[in-house]
N, C-alpha and C positions, 0 to 999 in steps of 0.2 A: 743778489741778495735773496736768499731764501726766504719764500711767505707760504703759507699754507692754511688751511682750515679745513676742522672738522667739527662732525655736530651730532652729536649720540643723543639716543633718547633711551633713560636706563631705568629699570624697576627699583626705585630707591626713592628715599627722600628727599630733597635738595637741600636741606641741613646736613646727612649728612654725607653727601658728594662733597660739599663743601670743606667739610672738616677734613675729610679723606684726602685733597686737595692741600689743603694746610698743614696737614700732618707731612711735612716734609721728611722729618730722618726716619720714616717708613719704608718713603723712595727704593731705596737699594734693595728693600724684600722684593718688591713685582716690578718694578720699571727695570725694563732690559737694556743695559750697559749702564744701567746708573749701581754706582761701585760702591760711595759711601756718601752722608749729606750730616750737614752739619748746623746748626743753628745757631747763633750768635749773640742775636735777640729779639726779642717779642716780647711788643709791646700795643698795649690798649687803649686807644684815646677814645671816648666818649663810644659810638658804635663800630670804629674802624679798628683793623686790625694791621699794625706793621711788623714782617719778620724779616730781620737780616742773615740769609744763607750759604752756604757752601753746597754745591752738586758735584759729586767729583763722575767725568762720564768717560766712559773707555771700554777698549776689548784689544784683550792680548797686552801687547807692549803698550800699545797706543791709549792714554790717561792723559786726562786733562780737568782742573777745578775752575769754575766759577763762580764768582760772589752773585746775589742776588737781593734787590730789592722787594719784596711780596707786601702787596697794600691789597688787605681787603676791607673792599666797602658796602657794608652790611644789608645799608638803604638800598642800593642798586644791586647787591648779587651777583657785584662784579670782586674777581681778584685779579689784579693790575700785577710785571712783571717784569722789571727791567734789571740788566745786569749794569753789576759795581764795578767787577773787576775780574779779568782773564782772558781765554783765549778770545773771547766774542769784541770786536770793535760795538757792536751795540744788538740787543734783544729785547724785544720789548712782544711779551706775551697776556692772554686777557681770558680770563675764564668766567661765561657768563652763562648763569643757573637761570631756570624757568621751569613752571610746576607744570603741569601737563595733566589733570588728572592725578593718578597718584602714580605717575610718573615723569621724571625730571629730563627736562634739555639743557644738555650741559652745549654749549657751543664754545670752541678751543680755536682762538688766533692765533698766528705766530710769524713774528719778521725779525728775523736775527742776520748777522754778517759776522765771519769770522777774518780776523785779524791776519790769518796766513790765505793769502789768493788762491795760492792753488786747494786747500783743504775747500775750499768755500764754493769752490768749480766742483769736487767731487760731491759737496754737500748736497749741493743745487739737483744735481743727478737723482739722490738717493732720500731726498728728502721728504715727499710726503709719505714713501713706501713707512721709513720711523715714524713721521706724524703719527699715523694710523697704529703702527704697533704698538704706542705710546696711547694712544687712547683706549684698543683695543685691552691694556694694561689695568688701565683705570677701571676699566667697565669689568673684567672681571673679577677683580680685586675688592669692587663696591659687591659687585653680587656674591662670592665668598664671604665678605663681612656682614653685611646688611639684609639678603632675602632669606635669610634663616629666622631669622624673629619672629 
């Protein structure tokens, strides 16, 4: 079972890293193999935030969609991340913001298993190398949108 973590410290505000984060059907412009994302719904209860999504991720022939649960919790500056439905037997990922000056520590968990064994042997392999391109996505995607202000 694939788990990794990373932890950037990026010239932004943790507002909005955050939102950049939530902004889910952005996905497919900078995160690499993420193909198209979908949102279903978003929803507001007092300071929390729930979105129910689609990721579709792939390269070449090889695509694959996932449903997603996204709960962010506004007080803690956490967004929590488990999958509904698809290839993943279970994911559960956790994006926790911290101000730094005026600069933010975004720290990224991630424990997921994929439903096909052998995909999940190759996963295991290649996994954190994506974690990090995956982040490295974020970070320059926030410094494109955000350090121009």
């Amino acid at each position: 079972m694939p788990k990794a973590s990373v932890k950037r410290t990026i010239n932004c505000s943790k507002e909005d890293l955050i939102n950049l984060v939530l902004n889910i059907e952005d996905y497919p412009k900078f995160i690499p193999y993420c193909l198209n994302a979908k949102i279903y719904e978003n929803k507001f209860e007092n300071e929390d935030q729930t979105i129910i999504a689609d990721l579709t991720i792939g390269k070449g022939p090889f695509k694959d969609t996932y449903k997603s649960n996204v709960k962010y919790n506004k007080k803690e500056d956490v967004i929590f991340v488990k999958n509904i439905d698809g290839p993943l037997k279970y994911l559960e990922n956790k994006w926790h913001f911290k101000n730094i000056g005026k600069l933010t520590e975004v720290s990224f968990d991630v424990d997921f298993e994929l439903k096909n064994k052998f995909l999940n042997i190759l996963m295991t392999k290649s996994f954190k190398y994506g974690l990090d391109k995956i982040a490295d996505a974020f970070q320059k995607r926030s410094e494109e949108l955000f350090n121009n202000r």
